[in-house]
C-alpha positions, -999 to 999 in steps of 0.1 A, spaced: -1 -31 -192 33 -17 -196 22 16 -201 -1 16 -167 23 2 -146 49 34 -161 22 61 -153 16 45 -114 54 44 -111 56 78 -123 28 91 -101 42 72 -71 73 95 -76 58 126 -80 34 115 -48 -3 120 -71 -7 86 -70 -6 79 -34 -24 113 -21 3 134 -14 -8 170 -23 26 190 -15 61 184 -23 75 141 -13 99 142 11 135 133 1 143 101 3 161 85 32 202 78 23 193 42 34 161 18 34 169 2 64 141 0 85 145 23 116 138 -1 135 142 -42 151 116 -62 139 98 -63 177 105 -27 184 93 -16 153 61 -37 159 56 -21 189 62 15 172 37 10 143 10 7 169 17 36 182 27 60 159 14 79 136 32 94 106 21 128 87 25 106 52 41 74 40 60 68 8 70 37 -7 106 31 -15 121 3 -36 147 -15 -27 170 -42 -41 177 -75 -20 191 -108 -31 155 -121 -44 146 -90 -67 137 -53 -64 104 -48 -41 88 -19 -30 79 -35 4 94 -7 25 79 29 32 94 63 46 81 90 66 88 127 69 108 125 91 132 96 70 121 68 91 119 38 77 89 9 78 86 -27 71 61 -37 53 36 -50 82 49 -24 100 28 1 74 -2 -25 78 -6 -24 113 -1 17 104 -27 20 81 -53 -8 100 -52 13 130 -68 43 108 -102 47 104 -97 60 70 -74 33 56 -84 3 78 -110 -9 54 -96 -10 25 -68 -29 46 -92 -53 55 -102 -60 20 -66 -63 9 -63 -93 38 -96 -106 22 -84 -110 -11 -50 -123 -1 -69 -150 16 -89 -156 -10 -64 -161 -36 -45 -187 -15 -76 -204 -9 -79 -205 -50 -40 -214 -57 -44 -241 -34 -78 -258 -45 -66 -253 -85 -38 -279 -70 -57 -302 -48 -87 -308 -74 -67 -303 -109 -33 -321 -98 -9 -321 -129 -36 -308 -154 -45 -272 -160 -44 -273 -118 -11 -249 -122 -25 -222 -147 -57 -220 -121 -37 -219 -90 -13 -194 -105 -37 -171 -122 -55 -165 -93 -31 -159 -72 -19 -133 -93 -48 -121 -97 -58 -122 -64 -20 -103 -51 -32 -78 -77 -66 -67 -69 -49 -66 -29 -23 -44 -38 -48 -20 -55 -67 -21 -22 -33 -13 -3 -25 16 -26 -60 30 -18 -56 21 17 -19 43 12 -40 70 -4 -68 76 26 -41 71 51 -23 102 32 -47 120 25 -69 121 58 -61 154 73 -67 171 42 -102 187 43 -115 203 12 -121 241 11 -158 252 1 -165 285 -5 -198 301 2 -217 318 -28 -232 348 -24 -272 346 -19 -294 359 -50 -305 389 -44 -342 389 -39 
């Protein structure tokens, strides 16, 4: 596990991972978001960035990577990029399927603790949540990847006919 979550960090900073074909843009000197929580609502419904990158940063709970840049160095919250990527038809699928799991996994956590109160009721409730944040997270980073990867369109070369 240690060695997969290495090789997706490392592909997230080269940009492979996340289908960025050219070079990542630098990163911004600050992960601020750009913008107030309501204007940057309001933004994400809007907009429409070339490519998004994830950024970590550090905050009095731990280090997330919650937070996402642009080419041009703005900025976005973490719902922010949701309501980015739902708003795709190339991402908003697998966005969908990330808020499915979610729910899901909730639903799990809390019937392990309603049903199996101080028993095994913990291990159920937390393992599938886990679980359940996992698989949603894969279906975000391929939500990430379409989103970044939808104006690429693949070359195909003509072959010459056989001659007759």
């Amino acid at each position: 596990m240690m060695w997969t979550l290495l090789l997706s960090l490392a592909q997230a900073r080269d940009g492979t991972g996340i289908g960025i074909l050219g070079p990542v843009p630098e990163e911004p000197a600050s992960v601020r978001p750009t913008y107030g929580r309501g204007e940057g609502r309001d933004m994400a419904r809007v907009s429409e960035p070339e490519l998004l990158v994830p950024v970590g940063f550090d905050s009095s709970r731990g280090n997330f990577w919650e937070r996402y840049y642009d080419e041009t160095g703005q900025v976005w919250r973490y719902r922010e990029v949701e309501s980015i990527l739902s708003g795709q038809a190339s991402s908003s699928e697998y966005i969908a399927d990330a808020r499915r799991k979610r729910r899901v996994g909730y639903t799990l956590g809390i019937v392990g603790e309603i049903f199996f109160p101080n028993t095994l009721g913990c291990c159920v409730s937390d393992g599938a949540m886990m679980y359940a944040y996992y698989e949603s997270e894969q279906s975000r980073s391929s939500a990430l990847t379409a989103y970044n990867l939808r104006n690429q369109h693949p070359v195909i070369e003509a072959e010459p006919a056989a001659p007759d």
